[in-house]
Gaussian input, Z-matrix of N, CA and C with variables (Angstrom, degrees):
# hf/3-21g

backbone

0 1
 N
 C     1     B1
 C     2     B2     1     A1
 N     3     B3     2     A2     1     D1
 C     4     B4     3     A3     2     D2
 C     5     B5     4     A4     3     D3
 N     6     B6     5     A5     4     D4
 C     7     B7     6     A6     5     D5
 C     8     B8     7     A7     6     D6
 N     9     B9     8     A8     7     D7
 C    10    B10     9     A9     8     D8
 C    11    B11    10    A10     9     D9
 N    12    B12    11    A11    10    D10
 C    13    B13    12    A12    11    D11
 C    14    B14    13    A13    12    D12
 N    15    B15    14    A14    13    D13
 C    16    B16    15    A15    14    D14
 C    17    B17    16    A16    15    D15
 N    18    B18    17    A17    16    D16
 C    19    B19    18    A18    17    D17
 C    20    B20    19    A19    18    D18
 N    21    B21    20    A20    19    D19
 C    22    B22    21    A21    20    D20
 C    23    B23    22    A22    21    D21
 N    24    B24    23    A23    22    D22
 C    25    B25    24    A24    23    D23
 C    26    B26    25    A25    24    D24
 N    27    B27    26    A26    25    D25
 C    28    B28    27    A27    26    D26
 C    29    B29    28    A28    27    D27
 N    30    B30    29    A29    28    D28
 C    31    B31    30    A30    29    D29
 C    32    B32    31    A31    30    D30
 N    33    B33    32    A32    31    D31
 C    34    B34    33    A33    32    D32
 C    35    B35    34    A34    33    D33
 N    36    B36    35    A35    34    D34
 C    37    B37    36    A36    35    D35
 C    38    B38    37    A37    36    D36
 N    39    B39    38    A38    37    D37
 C    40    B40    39    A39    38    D38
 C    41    B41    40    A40    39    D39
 N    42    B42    41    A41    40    D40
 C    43    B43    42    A42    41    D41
 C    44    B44    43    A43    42    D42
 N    45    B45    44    A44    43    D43
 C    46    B46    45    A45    44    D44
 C    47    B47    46    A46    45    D45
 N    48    B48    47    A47    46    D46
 C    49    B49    48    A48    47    D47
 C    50    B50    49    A49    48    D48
 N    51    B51    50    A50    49    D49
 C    52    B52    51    A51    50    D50
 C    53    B53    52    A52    51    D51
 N    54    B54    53    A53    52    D52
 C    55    B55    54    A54    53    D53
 C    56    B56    55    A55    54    D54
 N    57    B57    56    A56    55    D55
 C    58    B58    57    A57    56    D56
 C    59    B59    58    A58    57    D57
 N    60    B60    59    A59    58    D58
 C    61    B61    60    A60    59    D59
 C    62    B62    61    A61    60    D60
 N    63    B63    62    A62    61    D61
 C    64    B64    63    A63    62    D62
 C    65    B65    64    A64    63    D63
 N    66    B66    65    A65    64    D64
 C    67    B67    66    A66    65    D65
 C    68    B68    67    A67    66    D66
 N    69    B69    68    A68    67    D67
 C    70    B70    69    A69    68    D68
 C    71    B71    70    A70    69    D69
 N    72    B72    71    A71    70    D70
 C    73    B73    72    A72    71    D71
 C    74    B74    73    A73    72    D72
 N    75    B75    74    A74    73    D73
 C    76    B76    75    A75    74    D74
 C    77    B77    76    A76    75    D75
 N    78    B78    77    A77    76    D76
 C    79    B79    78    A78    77    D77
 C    80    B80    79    A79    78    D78
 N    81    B81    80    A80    79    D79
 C    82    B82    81    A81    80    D80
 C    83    B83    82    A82    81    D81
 N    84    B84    83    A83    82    D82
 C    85    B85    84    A84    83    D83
 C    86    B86    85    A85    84    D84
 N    87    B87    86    A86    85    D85
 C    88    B88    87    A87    86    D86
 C    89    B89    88    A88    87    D87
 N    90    B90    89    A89    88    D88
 C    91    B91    90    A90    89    D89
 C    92    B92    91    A91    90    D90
 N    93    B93    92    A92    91    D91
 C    94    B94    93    A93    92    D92
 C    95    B95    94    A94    93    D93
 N    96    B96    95    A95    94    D94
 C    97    B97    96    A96    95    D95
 C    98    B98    97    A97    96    D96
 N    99    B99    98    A98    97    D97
 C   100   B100    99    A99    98    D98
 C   101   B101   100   A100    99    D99
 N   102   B102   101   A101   100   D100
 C   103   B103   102   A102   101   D101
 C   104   B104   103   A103   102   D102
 N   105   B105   104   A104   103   D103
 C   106   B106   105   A105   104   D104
 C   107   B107   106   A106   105   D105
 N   108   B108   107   A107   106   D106
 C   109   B109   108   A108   107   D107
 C   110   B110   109   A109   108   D108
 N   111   B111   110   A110   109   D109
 C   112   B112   111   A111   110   D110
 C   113   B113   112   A112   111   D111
 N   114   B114   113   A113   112   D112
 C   115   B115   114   A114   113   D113
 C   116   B116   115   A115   114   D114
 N   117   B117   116   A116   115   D115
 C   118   B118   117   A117   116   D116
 C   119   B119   118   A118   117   D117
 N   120   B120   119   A119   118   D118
 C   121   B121   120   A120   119   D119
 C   122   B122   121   A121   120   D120
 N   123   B123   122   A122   121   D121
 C   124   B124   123   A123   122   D122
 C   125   B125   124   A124   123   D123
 N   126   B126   125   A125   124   D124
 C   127   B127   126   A126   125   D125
 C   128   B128   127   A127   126   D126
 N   129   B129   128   A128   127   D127
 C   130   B130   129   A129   128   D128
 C   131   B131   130   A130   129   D129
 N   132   B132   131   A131   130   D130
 C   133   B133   132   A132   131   D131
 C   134   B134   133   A133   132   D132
 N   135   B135   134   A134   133   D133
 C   136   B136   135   A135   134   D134
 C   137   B137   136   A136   135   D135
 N   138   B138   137   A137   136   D136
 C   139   B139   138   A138   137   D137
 C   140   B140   139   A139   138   D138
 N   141   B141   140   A140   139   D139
 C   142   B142   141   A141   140   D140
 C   143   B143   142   A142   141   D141
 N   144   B144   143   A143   142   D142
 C   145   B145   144   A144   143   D143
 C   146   B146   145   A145   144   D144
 N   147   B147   146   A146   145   D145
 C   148   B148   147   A147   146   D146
 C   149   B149   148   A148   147   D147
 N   150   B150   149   A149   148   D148
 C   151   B151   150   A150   149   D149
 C   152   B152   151   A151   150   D150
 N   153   B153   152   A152   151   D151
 C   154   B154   153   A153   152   D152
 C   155   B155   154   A154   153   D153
 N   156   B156   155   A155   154   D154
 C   157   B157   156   A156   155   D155
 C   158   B158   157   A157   156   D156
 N   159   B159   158   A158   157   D157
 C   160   B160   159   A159   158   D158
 C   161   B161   160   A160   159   D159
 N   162   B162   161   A161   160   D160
 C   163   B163   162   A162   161   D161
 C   164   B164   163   A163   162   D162
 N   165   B165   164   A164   163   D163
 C   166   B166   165   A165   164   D164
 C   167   B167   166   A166   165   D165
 N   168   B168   167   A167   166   D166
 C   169   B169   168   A168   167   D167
 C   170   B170   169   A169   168   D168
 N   171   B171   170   A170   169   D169
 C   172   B172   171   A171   170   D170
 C   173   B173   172   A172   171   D171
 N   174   B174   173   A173   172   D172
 C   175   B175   174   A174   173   D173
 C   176   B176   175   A175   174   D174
 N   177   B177   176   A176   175   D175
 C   178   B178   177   A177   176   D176
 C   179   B179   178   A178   177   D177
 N   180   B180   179   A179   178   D178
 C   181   B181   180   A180   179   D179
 C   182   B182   181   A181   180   D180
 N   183   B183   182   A182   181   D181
 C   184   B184   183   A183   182   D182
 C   185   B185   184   A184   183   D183
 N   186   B186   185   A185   184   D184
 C   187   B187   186   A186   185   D185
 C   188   B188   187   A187   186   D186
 N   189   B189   188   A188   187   D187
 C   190   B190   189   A189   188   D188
 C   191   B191   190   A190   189   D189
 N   192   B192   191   A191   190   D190
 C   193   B193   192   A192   191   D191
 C   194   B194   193   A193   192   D192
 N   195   B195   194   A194   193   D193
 C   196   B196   195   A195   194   D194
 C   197   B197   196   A196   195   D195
 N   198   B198   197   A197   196   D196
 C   199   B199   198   A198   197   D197
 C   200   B200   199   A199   198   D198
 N   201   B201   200   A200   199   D199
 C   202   B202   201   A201   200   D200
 C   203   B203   202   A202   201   D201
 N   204   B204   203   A203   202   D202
 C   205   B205   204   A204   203   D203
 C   206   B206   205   A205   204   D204
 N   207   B207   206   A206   205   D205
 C   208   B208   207   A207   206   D206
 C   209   B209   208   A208   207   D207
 N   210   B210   209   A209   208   D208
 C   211   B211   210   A210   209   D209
 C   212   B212   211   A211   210   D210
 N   213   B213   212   A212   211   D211
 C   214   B214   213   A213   212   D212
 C   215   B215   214   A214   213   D213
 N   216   B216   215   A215   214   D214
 C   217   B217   216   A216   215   D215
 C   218   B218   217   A217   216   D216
 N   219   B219   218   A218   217   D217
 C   220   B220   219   A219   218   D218
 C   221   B221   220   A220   219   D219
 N   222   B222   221   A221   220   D220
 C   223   B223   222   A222   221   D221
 C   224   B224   223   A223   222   D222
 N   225   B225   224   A224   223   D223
 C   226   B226   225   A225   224   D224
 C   227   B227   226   A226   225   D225
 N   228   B228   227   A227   226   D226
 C   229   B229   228   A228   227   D227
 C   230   B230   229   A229   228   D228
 N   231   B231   230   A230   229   D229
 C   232   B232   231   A231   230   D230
 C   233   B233   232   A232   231   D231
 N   234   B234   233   A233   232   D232
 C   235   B235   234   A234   233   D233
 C   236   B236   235   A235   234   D234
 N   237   B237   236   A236   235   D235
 C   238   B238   237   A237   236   D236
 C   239   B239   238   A238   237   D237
 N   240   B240   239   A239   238   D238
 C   241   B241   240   A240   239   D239
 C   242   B242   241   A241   240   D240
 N   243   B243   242   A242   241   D241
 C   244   B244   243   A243   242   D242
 C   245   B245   244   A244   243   D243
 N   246   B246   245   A245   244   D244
 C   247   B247   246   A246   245   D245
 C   248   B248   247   A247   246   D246
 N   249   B249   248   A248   247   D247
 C   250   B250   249   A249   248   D248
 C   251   B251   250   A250   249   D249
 N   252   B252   251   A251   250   D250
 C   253   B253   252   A252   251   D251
 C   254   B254   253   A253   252   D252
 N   255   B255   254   A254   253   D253
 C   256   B256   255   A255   254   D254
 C   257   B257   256   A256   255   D255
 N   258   B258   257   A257   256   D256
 C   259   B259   258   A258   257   D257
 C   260   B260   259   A259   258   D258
 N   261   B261   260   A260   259   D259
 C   262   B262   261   A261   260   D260
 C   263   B263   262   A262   261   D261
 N   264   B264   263   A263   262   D262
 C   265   B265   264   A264   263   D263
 C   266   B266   265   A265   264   D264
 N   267   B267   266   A266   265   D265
 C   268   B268   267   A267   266   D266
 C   269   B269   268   A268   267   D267
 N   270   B270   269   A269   268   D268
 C   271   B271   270   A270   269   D269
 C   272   B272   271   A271   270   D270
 N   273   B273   272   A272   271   D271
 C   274   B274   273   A273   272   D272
 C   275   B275   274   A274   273   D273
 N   276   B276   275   A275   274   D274
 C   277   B277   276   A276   275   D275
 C   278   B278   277   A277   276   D276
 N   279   B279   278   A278   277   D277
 C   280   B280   279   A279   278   D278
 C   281   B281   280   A280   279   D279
 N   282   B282   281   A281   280   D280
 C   283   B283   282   A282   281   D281
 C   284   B284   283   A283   282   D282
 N   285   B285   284   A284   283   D283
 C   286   B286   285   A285   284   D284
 C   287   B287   286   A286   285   D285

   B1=1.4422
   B2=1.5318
   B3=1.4293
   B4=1.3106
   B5=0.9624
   B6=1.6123
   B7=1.7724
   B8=1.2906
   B9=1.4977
   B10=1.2734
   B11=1.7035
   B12=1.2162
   B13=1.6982
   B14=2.1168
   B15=1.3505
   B16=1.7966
   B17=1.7218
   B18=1.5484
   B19=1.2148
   B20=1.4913
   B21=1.4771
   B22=2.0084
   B23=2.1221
   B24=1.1418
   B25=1.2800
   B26=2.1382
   B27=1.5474
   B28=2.0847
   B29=1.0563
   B30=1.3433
   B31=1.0607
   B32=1.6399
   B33=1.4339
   B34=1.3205
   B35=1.6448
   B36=1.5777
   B37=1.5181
   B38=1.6440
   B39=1.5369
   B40=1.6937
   B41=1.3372
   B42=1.2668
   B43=0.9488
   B44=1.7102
   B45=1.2466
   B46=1.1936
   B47=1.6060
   B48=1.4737
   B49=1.4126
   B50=1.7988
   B51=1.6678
   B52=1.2132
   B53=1.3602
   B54=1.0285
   B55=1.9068
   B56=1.9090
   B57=1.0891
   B58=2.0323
   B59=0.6616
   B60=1.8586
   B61=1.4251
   B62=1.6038
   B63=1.0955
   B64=1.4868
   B65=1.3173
   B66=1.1681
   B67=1.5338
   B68=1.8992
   B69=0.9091
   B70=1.4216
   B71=1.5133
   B72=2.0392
   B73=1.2785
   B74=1.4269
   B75=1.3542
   B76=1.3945
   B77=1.4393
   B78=1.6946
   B79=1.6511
   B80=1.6383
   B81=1.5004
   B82=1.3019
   B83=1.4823
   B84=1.5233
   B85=1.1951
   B86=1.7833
   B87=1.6095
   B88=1.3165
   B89=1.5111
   B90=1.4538
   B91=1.8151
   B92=1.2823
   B93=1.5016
   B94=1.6170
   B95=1.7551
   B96=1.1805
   B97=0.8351
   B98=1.2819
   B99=1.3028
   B100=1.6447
   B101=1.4941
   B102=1.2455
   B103=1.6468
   B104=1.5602
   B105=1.5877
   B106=1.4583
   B107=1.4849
   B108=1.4154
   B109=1.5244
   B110=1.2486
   B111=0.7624
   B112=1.8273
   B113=1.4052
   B114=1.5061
   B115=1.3209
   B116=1.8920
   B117=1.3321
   B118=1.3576
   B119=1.3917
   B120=1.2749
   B121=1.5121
   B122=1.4363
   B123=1.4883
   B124=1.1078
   B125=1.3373
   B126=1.1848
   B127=1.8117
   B128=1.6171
   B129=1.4352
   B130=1.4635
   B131=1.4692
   B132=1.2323
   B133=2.2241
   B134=1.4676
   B135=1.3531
   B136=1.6810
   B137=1.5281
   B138=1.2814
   B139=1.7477
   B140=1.3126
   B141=1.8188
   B142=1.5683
   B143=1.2969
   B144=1.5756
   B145=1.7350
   B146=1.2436
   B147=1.7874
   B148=1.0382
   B149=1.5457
   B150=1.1166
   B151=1.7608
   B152=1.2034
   B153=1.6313
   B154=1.3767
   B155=1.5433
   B156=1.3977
   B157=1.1699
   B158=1.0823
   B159=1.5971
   B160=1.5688
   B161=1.5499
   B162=1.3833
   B163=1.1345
   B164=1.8493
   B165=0.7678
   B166=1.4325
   B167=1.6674
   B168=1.3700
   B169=1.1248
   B170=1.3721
   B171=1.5595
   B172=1.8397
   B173=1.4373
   B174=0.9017
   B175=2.0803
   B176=1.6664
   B177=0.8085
   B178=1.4305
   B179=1.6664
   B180=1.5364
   B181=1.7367
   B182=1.8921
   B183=1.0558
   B184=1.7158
   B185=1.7150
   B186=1.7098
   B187=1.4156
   B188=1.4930
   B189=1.3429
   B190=1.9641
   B191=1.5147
   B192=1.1785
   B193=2.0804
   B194=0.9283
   B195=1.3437
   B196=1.6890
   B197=2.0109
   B198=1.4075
   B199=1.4727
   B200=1.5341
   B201=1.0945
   B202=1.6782
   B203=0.9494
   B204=1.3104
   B205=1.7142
   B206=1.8869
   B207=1.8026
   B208=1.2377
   B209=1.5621
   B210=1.5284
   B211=1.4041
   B212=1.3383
   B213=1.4279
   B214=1.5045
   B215=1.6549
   B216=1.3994
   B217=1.5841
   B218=1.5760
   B219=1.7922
   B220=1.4478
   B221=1.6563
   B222=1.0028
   B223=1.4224
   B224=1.6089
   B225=1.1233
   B226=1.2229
   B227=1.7577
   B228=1.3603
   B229=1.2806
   B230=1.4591
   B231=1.3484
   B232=1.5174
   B233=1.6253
   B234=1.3919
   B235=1.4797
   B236=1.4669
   B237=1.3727
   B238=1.2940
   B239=1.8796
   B240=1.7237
   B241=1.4728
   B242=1.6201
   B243=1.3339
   B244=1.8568
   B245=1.6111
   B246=1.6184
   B247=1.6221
   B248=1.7413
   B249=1.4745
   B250=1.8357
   B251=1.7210
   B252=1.1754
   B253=1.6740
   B254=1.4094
   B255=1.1812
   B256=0.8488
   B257=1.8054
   B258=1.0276
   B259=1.9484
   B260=1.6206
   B261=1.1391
   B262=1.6680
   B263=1.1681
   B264=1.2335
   B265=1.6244
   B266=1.5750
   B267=1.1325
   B268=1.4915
   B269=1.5346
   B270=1.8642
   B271=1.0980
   B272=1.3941
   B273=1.4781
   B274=1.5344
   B275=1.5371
   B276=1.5536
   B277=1.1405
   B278=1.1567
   B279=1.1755
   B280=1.4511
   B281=1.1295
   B282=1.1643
   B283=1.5315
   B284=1.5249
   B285=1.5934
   B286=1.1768
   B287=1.3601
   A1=109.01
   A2=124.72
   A3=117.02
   A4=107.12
   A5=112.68
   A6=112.44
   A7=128.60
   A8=111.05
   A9=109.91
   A10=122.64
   A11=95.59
   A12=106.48
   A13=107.02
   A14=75.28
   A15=82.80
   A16=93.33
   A17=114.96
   A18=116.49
   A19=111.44
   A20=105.38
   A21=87.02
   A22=78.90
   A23=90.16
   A24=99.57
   A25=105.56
   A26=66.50
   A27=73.92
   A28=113.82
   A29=137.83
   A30=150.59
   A31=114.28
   A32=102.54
   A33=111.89
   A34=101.76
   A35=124.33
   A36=117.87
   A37=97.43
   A38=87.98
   A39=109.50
   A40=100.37
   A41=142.89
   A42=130.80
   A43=125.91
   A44=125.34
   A45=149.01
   A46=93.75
   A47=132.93
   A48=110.63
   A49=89.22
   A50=104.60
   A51=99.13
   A52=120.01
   A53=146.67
   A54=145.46
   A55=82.70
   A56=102.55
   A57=86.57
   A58=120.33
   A59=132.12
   A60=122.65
   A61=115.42
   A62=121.63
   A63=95.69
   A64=101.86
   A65=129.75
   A66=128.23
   A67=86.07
   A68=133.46
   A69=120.72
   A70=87.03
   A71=127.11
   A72=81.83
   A73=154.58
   A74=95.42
   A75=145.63
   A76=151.22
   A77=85.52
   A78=94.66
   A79=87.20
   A80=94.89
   A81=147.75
   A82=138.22
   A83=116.84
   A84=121.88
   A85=94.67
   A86=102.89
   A87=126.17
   A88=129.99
   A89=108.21
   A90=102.42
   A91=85.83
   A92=92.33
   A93=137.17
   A94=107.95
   A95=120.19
   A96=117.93
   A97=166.13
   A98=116.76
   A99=150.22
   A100=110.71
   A101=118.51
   A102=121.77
   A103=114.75
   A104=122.22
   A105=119.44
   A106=91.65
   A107=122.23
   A108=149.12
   A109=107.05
   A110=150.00
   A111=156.92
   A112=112.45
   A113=112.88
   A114=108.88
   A115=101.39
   A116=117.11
   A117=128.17
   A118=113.63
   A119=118.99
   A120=139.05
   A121=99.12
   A122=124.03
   A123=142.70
   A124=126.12
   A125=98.46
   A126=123.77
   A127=102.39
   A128=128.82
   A129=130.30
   A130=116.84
   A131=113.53
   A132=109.22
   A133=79.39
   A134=122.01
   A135=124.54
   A136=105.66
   A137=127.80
   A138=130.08
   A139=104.25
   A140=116.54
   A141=125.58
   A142=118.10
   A143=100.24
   A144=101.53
   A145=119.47
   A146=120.58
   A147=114.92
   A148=132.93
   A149=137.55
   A150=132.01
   A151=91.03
   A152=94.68
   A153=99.61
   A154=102.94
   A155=111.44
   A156=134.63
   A157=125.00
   A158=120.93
   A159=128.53
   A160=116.94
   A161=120.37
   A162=125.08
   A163=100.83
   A164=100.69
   A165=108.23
   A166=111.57
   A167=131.07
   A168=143.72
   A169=134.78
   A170=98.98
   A171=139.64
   A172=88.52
   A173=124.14
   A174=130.60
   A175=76.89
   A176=129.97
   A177=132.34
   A178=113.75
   A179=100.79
   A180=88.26
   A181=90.70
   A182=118.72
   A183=123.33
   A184=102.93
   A185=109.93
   A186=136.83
   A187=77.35
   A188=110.38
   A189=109.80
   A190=88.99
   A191=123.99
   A192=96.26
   A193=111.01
   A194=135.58
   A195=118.68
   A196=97.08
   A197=100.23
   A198=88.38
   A199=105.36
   A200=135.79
   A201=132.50
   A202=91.87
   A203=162.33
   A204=130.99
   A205=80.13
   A206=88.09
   A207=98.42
   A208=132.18
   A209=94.60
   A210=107.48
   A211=93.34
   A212=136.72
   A213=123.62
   A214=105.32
   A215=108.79
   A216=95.64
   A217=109.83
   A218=121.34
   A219=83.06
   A220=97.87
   A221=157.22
   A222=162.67
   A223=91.05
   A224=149.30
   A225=118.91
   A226=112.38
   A227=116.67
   A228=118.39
   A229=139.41
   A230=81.13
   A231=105.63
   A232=112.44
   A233=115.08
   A234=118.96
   A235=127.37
   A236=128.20
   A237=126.06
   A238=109.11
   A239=98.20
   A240=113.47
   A241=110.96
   A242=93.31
   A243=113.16
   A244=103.90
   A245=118.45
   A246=113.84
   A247=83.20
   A248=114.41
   A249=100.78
   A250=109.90
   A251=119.77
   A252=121.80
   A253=107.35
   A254=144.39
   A255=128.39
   A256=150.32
   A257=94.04
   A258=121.04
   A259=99.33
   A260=110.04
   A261=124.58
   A262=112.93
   A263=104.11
   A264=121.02
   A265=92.48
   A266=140.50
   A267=128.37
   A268=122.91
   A269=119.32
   A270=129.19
   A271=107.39
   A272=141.88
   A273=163.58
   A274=85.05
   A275=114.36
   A276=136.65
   A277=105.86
   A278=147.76
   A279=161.99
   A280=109.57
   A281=137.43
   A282=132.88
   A283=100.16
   A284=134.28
   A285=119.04
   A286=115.89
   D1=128.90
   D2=-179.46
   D3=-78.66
   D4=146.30
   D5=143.49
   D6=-65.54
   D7=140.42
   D8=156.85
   D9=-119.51
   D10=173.69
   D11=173.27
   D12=133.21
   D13=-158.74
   D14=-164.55
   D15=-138.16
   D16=146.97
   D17=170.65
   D18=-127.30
   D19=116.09
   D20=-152.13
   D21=-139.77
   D22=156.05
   D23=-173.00
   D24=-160.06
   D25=126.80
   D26=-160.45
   D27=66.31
   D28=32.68
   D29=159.74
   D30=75.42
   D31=38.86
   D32=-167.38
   D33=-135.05
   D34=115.64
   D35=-179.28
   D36=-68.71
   D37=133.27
   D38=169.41
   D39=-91.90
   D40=-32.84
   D41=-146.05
   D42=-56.85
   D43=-27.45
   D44=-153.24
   D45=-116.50
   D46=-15.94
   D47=-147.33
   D48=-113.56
   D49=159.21
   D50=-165.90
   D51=-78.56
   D52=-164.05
   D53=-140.66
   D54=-106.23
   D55=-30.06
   D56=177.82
   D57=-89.46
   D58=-33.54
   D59=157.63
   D60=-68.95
   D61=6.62
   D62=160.51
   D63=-107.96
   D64=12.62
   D65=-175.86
   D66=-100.39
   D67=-32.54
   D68=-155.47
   D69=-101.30
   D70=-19.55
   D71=147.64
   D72=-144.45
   D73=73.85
   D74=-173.50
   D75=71.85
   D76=46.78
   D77=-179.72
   D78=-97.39
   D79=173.43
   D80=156.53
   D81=-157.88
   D82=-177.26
   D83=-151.03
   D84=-153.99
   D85=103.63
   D86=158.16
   D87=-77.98
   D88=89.87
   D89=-178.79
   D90=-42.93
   D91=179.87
   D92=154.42
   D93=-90.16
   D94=-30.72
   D95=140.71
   D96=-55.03
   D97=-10.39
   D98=-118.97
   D99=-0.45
   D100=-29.45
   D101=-155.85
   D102=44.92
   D103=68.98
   D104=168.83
   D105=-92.21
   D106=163.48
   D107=117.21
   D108=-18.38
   D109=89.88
   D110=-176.26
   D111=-70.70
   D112=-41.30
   D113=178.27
   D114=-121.93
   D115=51.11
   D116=147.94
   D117=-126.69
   D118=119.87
   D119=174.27
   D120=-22.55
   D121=153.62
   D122=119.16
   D123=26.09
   D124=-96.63
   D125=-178.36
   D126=-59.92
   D127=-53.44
   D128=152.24
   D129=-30.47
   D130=-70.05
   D131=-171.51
   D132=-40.14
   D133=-67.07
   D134=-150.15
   D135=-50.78
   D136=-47.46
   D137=-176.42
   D138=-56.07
   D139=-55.19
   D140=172.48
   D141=-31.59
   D142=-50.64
   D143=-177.11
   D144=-105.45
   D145=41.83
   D146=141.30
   D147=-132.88
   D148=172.01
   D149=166.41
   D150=-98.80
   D151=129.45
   D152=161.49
   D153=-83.27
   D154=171.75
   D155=171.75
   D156=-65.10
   D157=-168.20
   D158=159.81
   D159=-78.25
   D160=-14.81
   D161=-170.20
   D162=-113.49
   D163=3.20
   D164=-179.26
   D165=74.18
   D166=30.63
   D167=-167.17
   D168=-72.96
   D169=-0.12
   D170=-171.83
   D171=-61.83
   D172=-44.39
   D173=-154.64
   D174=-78.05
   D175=-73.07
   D176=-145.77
   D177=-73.04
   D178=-29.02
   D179=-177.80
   D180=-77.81
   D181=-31.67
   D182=-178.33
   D183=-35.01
   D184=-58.58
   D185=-169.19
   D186=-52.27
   D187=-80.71
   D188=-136.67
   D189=-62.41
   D190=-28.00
   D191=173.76
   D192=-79.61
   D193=-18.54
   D194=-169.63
   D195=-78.02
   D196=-27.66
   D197=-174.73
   D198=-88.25
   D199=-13.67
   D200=160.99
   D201=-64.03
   D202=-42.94
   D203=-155.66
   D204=-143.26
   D205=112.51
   D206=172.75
   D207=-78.11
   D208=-3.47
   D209=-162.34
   D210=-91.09
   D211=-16.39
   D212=171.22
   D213=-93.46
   D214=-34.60
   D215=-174.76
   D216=-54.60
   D217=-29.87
   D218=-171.36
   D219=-86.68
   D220=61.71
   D221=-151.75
   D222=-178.30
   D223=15.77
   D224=178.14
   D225=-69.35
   D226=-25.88
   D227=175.01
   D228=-79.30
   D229=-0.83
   D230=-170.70
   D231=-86.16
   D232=143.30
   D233=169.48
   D234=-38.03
   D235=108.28
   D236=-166.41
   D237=-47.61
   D238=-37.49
   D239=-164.45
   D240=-56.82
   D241=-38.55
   D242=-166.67
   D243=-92.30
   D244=40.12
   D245=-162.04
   D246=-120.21
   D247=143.46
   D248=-178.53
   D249=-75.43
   D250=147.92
   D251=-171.38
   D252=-42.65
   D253=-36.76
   D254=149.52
   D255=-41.36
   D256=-38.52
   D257=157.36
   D258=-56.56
   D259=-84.71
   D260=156.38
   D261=12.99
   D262=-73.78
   D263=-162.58
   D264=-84.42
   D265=-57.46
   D266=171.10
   D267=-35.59
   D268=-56.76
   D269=159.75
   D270=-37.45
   D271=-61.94
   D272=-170.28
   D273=-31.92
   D274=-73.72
   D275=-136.34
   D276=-83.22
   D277=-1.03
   D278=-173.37
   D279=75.07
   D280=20.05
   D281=-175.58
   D282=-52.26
   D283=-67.62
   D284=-179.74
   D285=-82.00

C-alpha cells in the first residue's frame, strides 16, 4: 500500500532534498538517546556536530548557541557525561 502525504517544512517540501539541505535548513534529529561524547567537553559535542563552512564559520555558529542557552555556555568546558539529562538533551539538540 503506498504512502501518501507531503513533508514540507517552512513551507518548503523536504521530501526530495538531500540530508544537508535539510540540515542547512534547519531540521534535525534528537535520539532518545542523544549519542554525546561523554567524556568530550561541551563546546567539543558542539564542533563534532557541526560542518564548518567555506568561511570557516563552524567556531561561530558553536559561539551563537552557547550564548542562546546560557545554561550551557557557562558549562561549555564541562564534561558532556556529568551535564543533568536535561542539559543533555539541549547539548543533543544543537542548542550550542
Amino acid at each position: 500500500m503506498p504512502l501518501k502525504g507531503r513533508v514540507t517544512f517552512a513551507g518548503q517540501d523536504m521530501a526530495r532534498l538531500e540530508i544537508e539541505d535539510r540540515v542547512a535548513a534547519g531540521l534535525s534529529l534528537v535520539p532518545e538517546h542523544r549519542e554525546l561524547f561523554a567524556t568530550m567537553t561541551v563546546e567539543d559535542n558542539s564542533a563534532a556536530r557541526r560542518v564548518p563552512d567555506r568561511e570557516g564559520g563552524c567556531r561561530k555558529i558553536i559561539r551563537a548557541g552557547l550564548c542562546a542557552v546560557s545554561r550551557l555556555k557557562e558549562r561549555r568546558r564541562q564534561l558532556a557525561g556529568t551535564l543533568s539529562g536535561g542539559e543533555q538533551q539541549m547539548l543533543a539538540m544543537g542548542a550550542p
